[in-house]
N, C-alpha and C positions, 0 to 999 in steps of 0.2 A: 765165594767172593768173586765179584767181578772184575777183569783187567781190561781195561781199554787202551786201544791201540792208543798211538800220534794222533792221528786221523780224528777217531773217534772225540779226542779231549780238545781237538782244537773244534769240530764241531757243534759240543754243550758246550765249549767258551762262545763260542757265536751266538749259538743261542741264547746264553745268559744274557749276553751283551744286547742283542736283539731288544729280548724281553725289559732290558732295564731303559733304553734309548726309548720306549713305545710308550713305557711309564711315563719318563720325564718329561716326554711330548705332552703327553695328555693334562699332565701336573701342570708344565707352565701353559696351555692352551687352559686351562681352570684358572692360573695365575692373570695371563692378560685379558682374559673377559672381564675378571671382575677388580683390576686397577678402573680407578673412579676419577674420569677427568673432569673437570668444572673449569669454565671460561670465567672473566669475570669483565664484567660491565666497562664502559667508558668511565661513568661517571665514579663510581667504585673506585677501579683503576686511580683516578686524581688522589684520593684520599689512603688509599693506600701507599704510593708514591709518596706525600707528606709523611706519614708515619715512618716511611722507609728511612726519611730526610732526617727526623727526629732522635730516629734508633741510631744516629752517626753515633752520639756524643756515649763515648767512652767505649763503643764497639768493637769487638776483633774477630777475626777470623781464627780458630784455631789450625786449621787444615796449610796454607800457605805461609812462606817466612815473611820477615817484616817487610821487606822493600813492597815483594806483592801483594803484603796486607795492605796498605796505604794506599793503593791504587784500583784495589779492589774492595773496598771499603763498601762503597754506596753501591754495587752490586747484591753483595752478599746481605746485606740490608734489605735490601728490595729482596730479594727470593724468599727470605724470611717472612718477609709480612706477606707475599701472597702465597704463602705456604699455608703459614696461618689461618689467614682470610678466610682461602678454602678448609681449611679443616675444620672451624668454628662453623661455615656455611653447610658442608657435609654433615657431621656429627651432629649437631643442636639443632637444623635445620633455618638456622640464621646468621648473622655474622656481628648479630650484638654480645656475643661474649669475648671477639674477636675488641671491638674498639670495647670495650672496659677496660680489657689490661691493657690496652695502648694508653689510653686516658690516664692508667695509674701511674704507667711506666712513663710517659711524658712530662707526668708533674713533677718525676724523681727520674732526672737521664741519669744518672750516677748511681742510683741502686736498680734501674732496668723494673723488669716485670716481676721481681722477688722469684724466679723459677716458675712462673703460671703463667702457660701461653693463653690461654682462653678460660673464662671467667666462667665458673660452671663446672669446668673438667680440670679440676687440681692437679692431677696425677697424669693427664697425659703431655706428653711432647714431641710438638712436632718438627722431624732434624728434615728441615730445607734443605735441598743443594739444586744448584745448577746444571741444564745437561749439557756435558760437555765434548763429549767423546762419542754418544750413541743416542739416538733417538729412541730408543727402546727401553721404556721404562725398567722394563726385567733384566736391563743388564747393571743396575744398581746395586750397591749394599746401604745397609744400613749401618752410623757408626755412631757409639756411642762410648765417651771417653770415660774413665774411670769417678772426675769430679762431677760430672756429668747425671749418673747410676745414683737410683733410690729404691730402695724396697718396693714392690705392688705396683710401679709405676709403670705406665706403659708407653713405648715409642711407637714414633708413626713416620715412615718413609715418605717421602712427600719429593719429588722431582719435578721442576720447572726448564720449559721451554727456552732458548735464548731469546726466538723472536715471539712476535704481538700479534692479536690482541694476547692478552697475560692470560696462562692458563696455567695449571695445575696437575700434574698424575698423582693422585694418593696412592702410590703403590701395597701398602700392608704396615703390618705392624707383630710388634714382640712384646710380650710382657719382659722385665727385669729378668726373669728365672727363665726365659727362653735364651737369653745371651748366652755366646761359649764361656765355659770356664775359664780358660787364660785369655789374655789378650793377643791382636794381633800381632803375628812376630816376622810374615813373610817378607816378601821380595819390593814393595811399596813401603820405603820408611817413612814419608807422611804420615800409615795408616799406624805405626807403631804405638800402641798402649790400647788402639781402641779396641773396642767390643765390636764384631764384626759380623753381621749375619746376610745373606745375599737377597735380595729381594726376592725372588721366586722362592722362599725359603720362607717368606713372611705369613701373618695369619690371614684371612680376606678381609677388607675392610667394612662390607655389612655384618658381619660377624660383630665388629663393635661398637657400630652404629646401633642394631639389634638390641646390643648389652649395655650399653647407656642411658 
Protein backbone atom coordinates (compact mmCIF):
# COMPACT_ATOMS: atom_id res chain seq x y z
CA UNK A 1 0.00 0.00 0.00
CA UNK A 2 0.81 3.47 -0.90
CA UNK A 3 1.27 6.51 1.83
CA UNK A 4 1.40 9.82 0.60
CA UNK A 5 3.08 12.54 1.99
CA UNK A 6 1.15 16.32 2.84
CA UNK A 7 2.62 17.37 -0.19
CA UNK A 8 1.95 14.62 -2.29
CA UNK A 9 -2.24 14.71 -1.24
CA UNK A 10 -2.40 18.37 -1.70
CA UNK A 11 -0.91 17.86 -5.19
CA UNK A 12 -3.80 14.91 -6.68
CA UNK A 13 -6.22 17.58 -4.84
CA UNK A 14 -4.97 20.16 -7.39
CA UNK A 15 -5.02 17.97 -9.85
CA UNK A 16 -8.47 16.65 -9.28
CA UNK A 17 -9.63 20.24 -8.88
CA UNK A 18 -7.75 21.17 -12.18
CA UNK A 19 -9.31 18.24 -13.94
CA UNK A 20 -12.91 19.16 -12.70
CA UNK A 21 -12.62 23.24 -13.30
CA UNK A 22 -11.35 22.17 -17.35
CA UNK A 23 -14.54 19.87 -17.48
CA UNK A 24 -17.02 22.65 -16.27
CA UNK A 25 -15.25 25.08 -18.66
CA UNK A 26 -15.88 22.89 -21.58
CA UNK A 27 -19.68 21.91 -20.24
CA UNK A 28 -20.76 25.41 -20.05
CA UNK A 29 -18.68 26.55 -23.25
CA UNK A 30 -21.11 23.52 -24.93
CA UNK A 31 -23.78 25.21 -22.65
CA UNK A 32 -23.56 28.94 -24.18
CA UNK A 33 -23.06 27.91 -27.67
CA UNK A 34 -26.03 26.26 -27.84
CA UNK A 35 -28.65 28.90 -25.61
CA UNK A 36 -30.95 29.99 -28.71
CA UNK A 37 -31.34 33.72 -28.89
CA UNK A 38 -34.31 35.13 -31.12
CA UNK A 39 -35.07 38.95 -31.52
CA UNK A 40 -38.44 39.56 -32.30
CA UNK A 41 -39.74 41.99 -34.89
CA UNK A 42 -41.44 45.58 -34.40
CA UNK A 43 -44.32 44.78 -35.55
CA UNK A 44 -44.70 41.30 -33.64
CA UNK A 45 -43.33 43.24 -30.66
CA UNK A 46 -47.08 45.55 -30.89
CA UNK A 47 -48.96 42.35 -30.53
CA UNK A 48 -47.22 40.72 -28.13
CA UNK A 49 -47.35 43.79 -25.97
CA UNK A 50 -51.41 43.48 -26.31
CA UNK A 51 -51.44 40.14 -25.15
CA UNK A 52 -49.11 41.02 -22.31
CA UNK A 53 -51.92 44.00 -21.55
CA UNK A 54 -54.64 41.14 -21.81
CA UNK A 55 -52.73 38.47 -19.46
CA UNK A 56 -53.21 41.42 -16.49
CA UNK A 57 -56.55 40.20 -15.70
CA UNK A 58 -56.30 37.97 -12.78
CA UNK A 59 -52.26 37.58 -12.95
CA UNK A 60 -49.67 37.08 -10.39
CA UNK A 61 -46.49 36.78 -9.91
CA UNK A 62 -45.62 33.97 -7.58
CA UNK A 63 -41.82 34.78 -7.06
CA UNK A 64 -42.27 38.58 -5.33
CA UNK A 65 -44.81 39.68 -2.14
CA UNK A 66 -47.84 41.55 -2.78
CA UNK A 67 -46.94 45.27 -2.78
CA UNK A 68 -44.25 44.16 -5.49
CA UNK A 69 -46.61 42.03 -7.20
CA UNK A 70 -48.94 44.96 -8.14
CA UNK A 71 -46.30 47.14 -9.45
CA UNK A 72 -44.67 44.58 -11.31
CA UNK A 73 -47.56 43.17 -12.78
CA UNK A 74 -47.41 44.14 -16.45
CA UNK A 75 -43.74 43.48 -16.51
CA UNK A 76 -43.88 39.99 -15.66
CA UNK A 77 -46.81 39.78 -18.16
CA UNK A 78 -44.72 40.92 -20.83
CA UNK A 79 -41.56 38.55 -20.33
CA UNK A 80 -44.10 35.96 -20.36
CA UNK A 81 -45.52 36.35 -23.75
CA UNK A 82 -42.14 36.87 -25.28
CA UNK A 83 -40.93 33.90 -23.64
CA UNK A 84 -43.46 32.23 -25.26
CA UNK A 85 -43.52 34.06 -28.54
CA UNK A 86 -40.00 32.68 -28.80
CA UNK A 87 -40.53 29.31 -27.80
CA UNK A 88 -43.63 28.74 -30.07
CA UNK A 89 -41.17 30.52 -32.91
CA UNK A 90 -38.24 28.11 -32.04
CA UNK A 91 -39.88 24.84 -31.49
CA UNK A 92 -42.69 24.69 -34.20
CA UNK A 93 -40.86 26.82 -36.34
CA UNK A 94 -43.75 29.61 -36.14
CA UNK A 95 -45.45 31.58 -33.60
CA UNK A 96 -49.09 30.34 -34.68
CA UNK A 97 -49.40 28.02 -31.68
CA UNK A 98 -48.04 30.98 -29.73
CA UNK A 99 -51.44 33.20 -30.59
CA UNK A 100 -53.94 30.25 -30.36
CA UNK A 101 -53.52 29.88 -26.70
CA UNK A 102 -53.53 33.59 -26.47
CA UNK A 103 -56.83 33.66 -28.38
CA UNK A 104 -58.21 30.99 -25.95
CA UNK A 105 -56.81 32.46 -23.05
CA UNK A 106 -58.21 36.01 -24.02
CA UNK A 107 -61.75 34.92 -24.57
CA UNK A 108 -61.45 33.20 -20.81
CA UNK A 109 -58.92 35.97 -18.69
CA UNK A 110 -60.28 34.20 -15.48
CA UNK A 111 -59.33 30.57 -16.49
CA UNK A 112 -55.98 31.77 -18.51
CA UNK A 113 -54.56 29.30 -20.94
CA UNK A 114 -55.94 25.93 -18.94
CA UNK A 115 -51.91 25.23 -18.41
CA UNK A 116 -50.95 25.11 -22.46
CA UNK A 117 -48.55 27.71 -23.42
CA UNK A 118 -48.51 26.89 -27.03
CA UNK A 119 -51.10 25.13 -29.15
CA UNK A 120 -49.33 21.95 -30.49
CA UNK A 121 -46.94 21.28 -27.46
CA UNK A 122 -49.34 20.31 -24.49
CA UNK A 123 -46.82 19.34 -22.12
CA UNK A 124 -44.28 21.75 -22.46
CA UNK A 125 -43.76 25.01 -20.43
CA UNK A 126 -42.19 27.84 -20.76
CA UNK A 127 -40.91 29.58 -17.09
CA UNK A 128 -40.00 33.32 -18.37
CA UNK A 129 -38.06 35.51 -16.01
CA UNK A 130 -36.37 38.63 -16.27
CA UNK A 131 -32.67 39.25 -16.24
CA UNK A 132 -31.94 40.92 -13.60
CA UNK A 133 -28.74 40.63 -11.88
CA UNK A 134 -26.53 39.08 -14.73
CA UNK A 135 -26.38 39.33 -18.31
CA UNK A 136 -25.34 35.89 -18.68
CA UNK A 137 -27.88 33.58 -19.45
CA UNK A 138 -25.91 30.45 -17.67
CA UNK A 139 -26.25 32.18 -14.50
CA UNK A 140 -29.99 31.30 -14.28
CA UNK A 141 -32.11 28.45 -12.62
CA UNK A 142 -34.87 27.01 -13.62
CA UNK A 143 -37.82 26.97 -10.91
CA UNK A 144 -40.49 25.10 -10.99
CA UNK A 145 -43.00 25.10 -7.96
CA UNK A 146 -44.77 22.05 -6.74
CA UNK A 147 -48.57 23.19 -8.12
CA UNK A 148 -46.74 23.87 -11.07
CA UNK A 149 -45.09 19.83 -11.76
CA UNK A 150 -47.03 17.20 -13.98
CA UNK A 151 -45.84 13.86 -15.02
CA UNK A 152 -43.74 13.60 -18.85
CA UNK A 153 -44.02 17.39 -18.80
CA UNK A 154 -41.30 19.27 -19.76
CA UNK A 155 -39.90 22.84 -18.75
CA UNK A 156 -38.06 25.33 -20.77
CA UNK A 157 -35.80 28.05 -19.24
CA UNK A 158 -36.44 31.02 -21.18
CA UNK A 159 -34.49 34.43 -19.84
CA UNK A 160 -35.40 37.99 -21.28
CA UNK A 161 -33.27 41.03 -21.71
CA UNK A 162 -34.47 44.30 -19.69
CA UNK A 163 -33.81 46.52 -22.73
CA UNK A 164 -35.19 46.48 -26.65
CA UNK A 165 -35.41 45.54 -29.38
CA UNK A 166 -37.33 42.25 -27.27
CA UNK A 167 -35.24 39.26 -27.31
CA UNK A 168 -35.24 36.01 -25.88
CA UNK A 169 -32.19 33.30 -24.44
CA UNK A 170 -33.92 29.92 -24.54
CA UNK A 171 -31.43 28.66 -22.20
CA UNK A 172 -32.42 24.66 -21.88
CA UNK A 173 -34.74 22.55 -20.38
CA UNK A 174 -35.79 19.40 -17.91
CA UNK A 175 -38.11 16.89 -18.23
CA UNK A 176 -40.36 16.53 -14.74
CA UNK A 177 -37.98 13.34 -13.66
CA UNK A 178 -34.96 15.52 -14.11
CA UNK A 179 -36.05 17.82 -11.05
CA UNK A 180 -34.26 17.19 -7.59
CA UNK A 181 -36.03 15.21 -5.31
CA UNK A 182 -36.79 17.77 -2.52
CA UNK A 183 -37.42 21.19 -2.88
CA UNK A 184 -35.46 24.20 -2.51
CA UNK A 185 -34.46 24.75 1.09
CA UNK A 186 -31.43 27.13 0.84
CA UNK A 187 -30.20 30.54 1.84
CA UNK A 188 -33.07 32.53 -0.95
CA UNK A 189 -36.39 32.11 0.86
CA UNK A 190 -38.29 33.27 -2.27
CA UNK A 191 -36.87 30.08 -3.85
CA UNK A 192 -38.50 27.98 -0.99
CA UNK A 193 -40.68 24.87 -2.20
CA UNK A 194 -39.32 25.25 -5.63
CA UNK A 195 -37.97 22.63 -7.95
CA UNK A 196 -34.62 24.00 -8.54
CA UNK A 197 -32.20 23.05 -11.35
CA UNK A 198 -29.27 25.59 -12.55
CA UNK A 199 -29.18 26.45 -16.11
CA UNK A 200 -25.90 25.16 -17.37
CA UNK A 201 -27.34 21.85 -15.82
CA UNK A 202 -30.24 21.97 -18.42
CA UNK A 203 -30.77 19.68 -21.58
CA UNK A 204 -29.67 21.82 -25.08
CA UNK A 205 -32.45 23.02 -26.67
CA UNK A 206 -31.96 21.40 -30.41
CA UNK A 207 -32.07 18.28 -28.63
CA UNK A 208 -35.98 19.07 -28.27
CA UNK A 209 -36.56 20.98 -31.14
CA UNK A 210 -34.99 17.55 -32.84
CA UNK A 211 -37.72 15.53 -30.63
CA UNK A 212 -40.77 17.30 -31.43
Amino acid sequence: MRIMGEGTVREVQKEKSLRYRSKRFFIDLIQRINVITLFISDDESEKVRENAKLAMVGGVSRIRNNKERKKSLAEDQLVGQISTYVGSVFLTGSADGYYKARDKANKNPYKGDGGVDIIGLPNVDIKGSMMRYSQDPLKYRLLVRSQERHKDWIYVLAMVPKQRPYKCHLVGWAYDSDLPEKAYSGDIKALHGAFVKEGRDLRLMEELKNNK
